[in-house]
Z-matrix of the N, CA and C atoms (Angstrom, degrees):
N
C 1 1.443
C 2 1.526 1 108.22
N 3 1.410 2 119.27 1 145.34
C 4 1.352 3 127.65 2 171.58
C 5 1.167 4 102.83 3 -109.42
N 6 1.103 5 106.75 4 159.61
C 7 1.725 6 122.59 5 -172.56
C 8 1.571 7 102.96 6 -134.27
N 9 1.146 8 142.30 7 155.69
C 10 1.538 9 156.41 8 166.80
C 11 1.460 10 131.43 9 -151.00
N 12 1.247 11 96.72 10 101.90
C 13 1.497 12 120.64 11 -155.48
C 14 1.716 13 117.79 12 -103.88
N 15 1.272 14 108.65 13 76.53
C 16 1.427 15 128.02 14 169.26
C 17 2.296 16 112.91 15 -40.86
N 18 1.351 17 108.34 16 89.58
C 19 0.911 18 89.85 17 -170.66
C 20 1.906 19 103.06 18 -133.89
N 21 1.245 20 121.55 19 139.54
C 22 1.443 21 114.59 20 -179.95
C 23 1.691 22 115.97 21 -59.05
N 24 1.327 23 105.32 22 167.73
C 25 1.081 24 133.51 23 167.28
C 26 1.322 25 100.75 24 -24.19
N 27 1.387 26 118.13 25 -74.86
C 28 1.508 27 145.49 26 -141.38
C 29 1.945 28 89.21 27 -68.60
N 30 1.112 29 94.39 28 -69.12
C 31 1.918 30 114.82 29 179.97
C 32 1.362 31 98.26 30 -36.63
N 33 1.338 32 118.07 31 -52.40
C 34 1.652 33 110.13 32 -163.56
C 35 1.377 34 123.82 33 -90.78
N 36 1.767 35 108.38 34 -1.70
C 37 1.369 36 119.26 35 150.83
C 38 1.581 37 143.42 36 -70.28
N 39 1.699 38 82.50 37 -17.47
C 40 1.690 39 91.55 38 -174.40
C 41 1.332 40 89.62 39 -117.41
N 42 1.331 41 126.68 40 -9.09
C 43 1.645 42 114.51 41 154.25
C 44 1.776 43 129.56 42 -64.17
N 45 1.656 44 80.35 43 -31.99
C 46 1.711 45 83.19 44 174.16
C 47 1.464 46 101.80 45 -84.02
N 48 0.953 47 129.48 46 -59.34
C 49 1.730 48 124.45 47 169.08
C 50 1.501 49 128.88 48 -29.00
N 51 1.466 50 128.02 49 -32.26
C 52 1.443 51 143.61 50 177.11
C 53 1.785 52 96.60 51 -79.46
N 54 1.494 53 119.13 52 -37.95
C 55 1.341 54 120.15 53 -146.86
C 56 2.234 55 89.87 54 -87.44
N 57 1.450 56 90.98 55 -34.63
C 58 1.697 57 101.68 56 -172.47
C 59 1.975 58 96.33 57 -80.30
N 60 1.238 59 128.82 58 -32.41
C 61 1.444 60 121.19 59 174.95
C 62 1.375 61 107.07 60 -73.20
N 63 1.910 62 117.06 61 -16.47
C 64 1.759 63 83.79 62 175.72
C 65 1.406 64 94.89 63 -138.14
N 66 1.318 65 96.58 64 61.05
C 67 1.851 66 121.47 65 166.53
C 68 1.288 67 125.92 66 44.85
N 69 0.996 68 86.44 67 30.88
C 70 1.700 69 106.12 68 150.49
C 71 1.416 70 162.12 69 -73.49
N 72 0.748 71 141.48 70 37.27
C 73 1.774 72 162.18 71 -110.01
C 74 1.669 73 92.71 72 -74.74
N 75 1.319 74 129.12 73 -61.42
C 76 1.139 75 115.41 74 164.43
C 77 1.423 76 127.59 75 -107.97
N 78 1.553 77 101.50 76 144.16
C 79 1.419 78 120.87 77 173.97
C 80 1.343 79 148.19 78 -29.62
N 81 1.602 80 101.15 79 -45.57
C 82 1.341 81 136.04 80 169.58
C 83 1.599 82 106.38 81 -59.21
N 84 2.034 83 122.18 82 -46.69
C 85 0.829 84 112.30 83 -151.21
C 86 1.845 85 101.85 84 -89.67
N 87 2.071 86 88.94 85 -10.34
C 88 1.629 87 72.04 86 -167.94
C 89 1.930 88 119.44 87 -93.75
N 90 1.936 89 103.01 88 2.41
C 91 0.891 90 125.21 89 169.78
C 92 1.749 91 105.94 90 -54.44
N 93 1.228 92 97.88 91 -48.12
C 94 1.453 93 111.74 92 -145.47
C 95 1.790 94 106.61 93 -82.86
N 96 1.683 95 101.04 94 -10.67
C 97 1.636 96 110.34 95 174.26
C 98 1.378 97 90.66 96 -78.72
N 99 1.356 98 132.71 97 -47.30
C 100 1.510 99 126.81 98 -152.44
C 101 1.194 100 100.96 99 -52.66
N 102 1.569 101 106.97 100 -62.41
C 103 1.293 102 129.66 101 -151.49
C 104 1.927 103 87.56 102 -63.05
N 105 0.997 104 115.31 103 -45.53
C 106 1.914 105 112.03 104 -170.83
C 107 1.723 106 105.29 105 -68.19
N 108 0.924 107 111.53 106 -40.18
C 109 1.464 108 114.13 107 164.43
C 110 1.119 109 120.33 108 -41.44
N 111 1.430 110 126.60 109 -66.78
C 112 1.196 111 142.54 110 -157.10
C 113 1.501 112 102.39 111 -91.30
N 114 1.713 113 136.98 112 -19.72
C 115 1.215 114 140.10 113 142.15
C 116 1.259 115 113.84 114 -45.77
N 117 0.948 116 100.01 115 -89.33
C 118 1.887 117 130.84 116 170.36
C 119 2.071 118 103.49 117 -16.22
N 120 1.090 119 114.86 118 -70.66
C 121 1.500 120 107.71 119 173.60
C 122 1.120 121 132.05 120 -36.97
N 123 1.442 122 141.01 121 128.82
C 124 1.430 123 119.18 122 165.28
C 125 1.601 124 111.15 123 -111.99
N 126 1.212 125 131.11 124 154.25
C 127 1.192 126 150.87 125 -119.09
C 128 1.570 127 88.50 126 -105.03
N 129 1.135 128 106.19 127 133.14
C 130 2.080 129 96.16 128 -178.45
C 131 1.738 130 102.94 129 -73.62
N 132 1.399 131 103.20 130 150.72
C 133 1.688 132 120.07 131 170.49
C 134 1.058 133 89.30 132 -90.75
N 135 1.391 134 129.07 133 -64.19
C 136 1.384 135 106.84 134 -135.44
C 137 1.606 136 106.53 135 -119.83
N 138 1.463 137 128.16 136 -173.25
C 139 0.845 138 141.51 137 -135.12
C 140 2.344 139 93.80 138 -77.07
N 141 1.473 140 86.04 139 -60.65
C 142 1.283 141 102.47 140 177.69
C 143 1.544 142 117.60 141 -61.54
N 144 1.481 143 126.46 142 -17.75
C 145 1.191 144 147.73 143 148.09
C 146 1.607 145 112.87 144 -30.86
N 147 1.535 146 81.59 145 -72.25
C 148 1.467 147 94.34 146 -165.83
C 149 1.684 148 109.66 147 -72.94
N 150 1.240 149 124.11 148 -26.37
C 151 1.557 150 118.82 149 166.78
C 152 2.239 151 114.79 150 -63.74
N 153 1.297 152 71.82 151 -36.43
C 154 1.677 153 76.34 152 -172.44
C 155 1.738 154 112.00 153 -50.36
N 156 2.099 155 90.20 154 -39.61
C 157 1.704 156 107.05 155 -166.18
C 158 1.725 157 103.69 156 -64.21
N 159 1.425 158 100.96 157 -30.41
C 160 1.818 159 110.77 158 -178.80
C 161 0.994 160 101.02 159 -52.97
N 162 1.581 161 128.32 160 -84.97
C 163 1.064 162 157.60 161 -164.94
C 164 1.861 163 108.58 162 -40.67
N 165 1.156 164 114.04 163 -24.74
C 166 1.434 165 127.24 164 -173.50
C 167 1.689 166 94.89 165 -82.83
N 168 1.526 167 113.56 166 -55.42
C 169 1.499 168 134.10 167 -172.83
C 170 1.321 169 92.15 168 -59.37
N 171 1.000 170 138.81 169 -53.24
C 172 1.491 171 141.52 170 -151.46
C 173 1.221 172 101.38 171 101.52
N 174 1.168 173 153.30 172 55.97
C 175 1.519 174 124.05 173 -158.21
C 176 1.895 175 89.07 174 -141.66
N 177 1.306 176 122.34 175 -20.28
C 178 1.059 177 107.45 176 173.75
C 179 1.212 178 125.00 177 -83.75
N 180 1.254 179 114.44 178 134.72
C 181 1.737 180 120.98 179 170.06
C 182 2.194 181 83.81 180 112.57
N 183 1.023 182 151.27 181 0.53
C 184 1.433 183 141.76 182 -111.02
C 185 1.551 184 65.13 183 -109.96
N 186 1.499 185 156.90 184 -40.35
C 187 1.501 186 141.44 185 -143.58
C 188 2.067 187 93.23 186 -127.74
N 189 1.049 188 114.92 187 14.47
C 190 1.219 189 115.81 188 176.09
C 191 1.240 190 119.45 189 -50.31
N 192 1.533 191 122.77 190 -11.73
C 193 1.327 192 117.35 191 -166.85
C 194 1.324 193 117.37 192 -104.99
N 195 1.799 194 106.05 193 6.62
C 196 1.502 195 124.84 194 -152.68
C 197 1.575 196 87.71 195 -131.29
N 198 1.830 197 91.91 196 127.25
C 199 1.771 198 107.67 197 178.82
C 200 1.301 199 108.69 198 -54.22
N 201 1.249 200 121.66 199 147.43
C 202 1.501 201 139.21 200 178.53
C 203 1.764 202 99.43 201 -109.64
N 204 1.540 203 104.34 202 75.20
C 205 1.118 204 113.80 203 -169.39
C 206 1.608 205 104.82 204 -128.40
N 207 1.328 206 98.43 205 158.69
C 208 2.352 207 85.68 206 166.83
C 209 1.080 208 102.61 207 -110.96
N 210 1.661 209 136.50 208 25.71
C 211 1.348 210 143.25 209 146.38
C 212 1.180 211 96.48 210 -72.16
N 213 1.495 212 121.59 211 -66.93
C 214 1.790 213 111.31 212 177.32
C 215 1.326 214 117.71 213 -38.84
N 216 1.198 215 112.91 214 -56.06
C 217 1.359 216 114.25 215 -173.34
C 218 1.831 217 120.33 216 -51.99
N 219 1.549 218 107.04 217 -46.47
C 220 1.230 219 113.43 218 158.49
C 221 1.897 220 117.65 219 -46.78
N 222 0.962 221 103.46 220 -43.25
C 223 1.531 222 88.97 221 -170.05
C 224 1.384 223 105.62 222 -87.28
N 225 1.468 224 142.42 223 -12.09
C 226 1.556 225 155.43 224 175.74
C 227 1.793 226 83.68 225 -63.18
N 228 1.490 227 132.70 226 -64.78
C 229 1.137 228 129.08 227 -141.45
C 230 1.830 229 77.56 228 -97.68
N 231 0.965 230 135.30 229 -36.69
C 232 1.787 231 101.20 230 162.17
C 233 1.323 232 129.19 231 -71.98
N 234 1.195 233 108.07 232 -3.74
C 235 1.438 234 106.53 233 163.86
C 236 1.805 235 114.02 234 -60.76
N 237 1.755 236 82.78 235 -71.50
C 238 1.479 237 93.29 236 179.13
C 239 1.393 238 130.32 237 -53.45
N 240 1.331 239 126.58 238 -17.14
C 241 1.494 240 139.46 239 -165.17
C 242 1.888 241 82.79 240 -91.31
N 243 1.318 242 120.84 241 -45.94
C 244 1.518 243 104.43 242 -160.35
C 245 1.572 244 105.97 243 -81.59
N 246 1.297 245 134.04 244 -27.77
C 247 1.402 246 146.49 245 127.10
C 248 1.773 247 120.93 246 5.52
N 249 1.580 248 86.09 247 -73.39
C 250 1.394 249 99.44 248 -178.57
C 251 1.831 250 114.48 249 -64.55
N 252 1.452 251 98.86 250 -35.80
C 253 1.602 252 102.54 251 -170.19
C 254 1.407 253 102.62 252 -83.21
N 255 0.859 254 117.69 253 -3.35
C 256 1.944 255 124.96 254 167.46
C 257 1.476 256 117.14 255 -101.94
N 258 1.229 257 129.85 256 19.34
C 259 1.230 258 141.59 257 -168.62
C 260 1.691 259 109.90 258 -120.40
């Protein structure tokens, strides 16, 4: 399959720039990891799946430093409620 990718000036500068920070010399090839990556993965089923997929992202542990409380939670949704009424 061919692909053709209409992209500005601006786009294809920080495409070549993303492709040269993760050593990539050409563009095409570092498009073409994303895109295989993000094919290539399959999506976790299950529970242990889905921790593993965090943990890969970095994403687990990412609010660890924040009480797991429903006092927190109360004041998150007064945040947002006083937010909204100022909007």
């Amino acid at each position: 399959m061919t692909l053709t990718l209409d992209l500005t000036e601006e786009q294809e500068a920080r495409l070549v720039a993303r492709a040269k920070a993760a050593g990539i010399d050409d563009p095409r090839q570092y498009v073409l990891s994303l895109i295989s990556s993000e094919i290539d993965e399959q999506m976790p089923t299950t529970g242990a799946e889905l921790i593993a997929y965090w943990k890969r992202l970095g994403v687990d542990g990412l609010f660890a430093d924040r009480p797991d409380s429903p006092e927190f939670a109360r004041q998150l949704r007064s945040q947002v409620e006083s937010r909204a009424a100022t909007s």
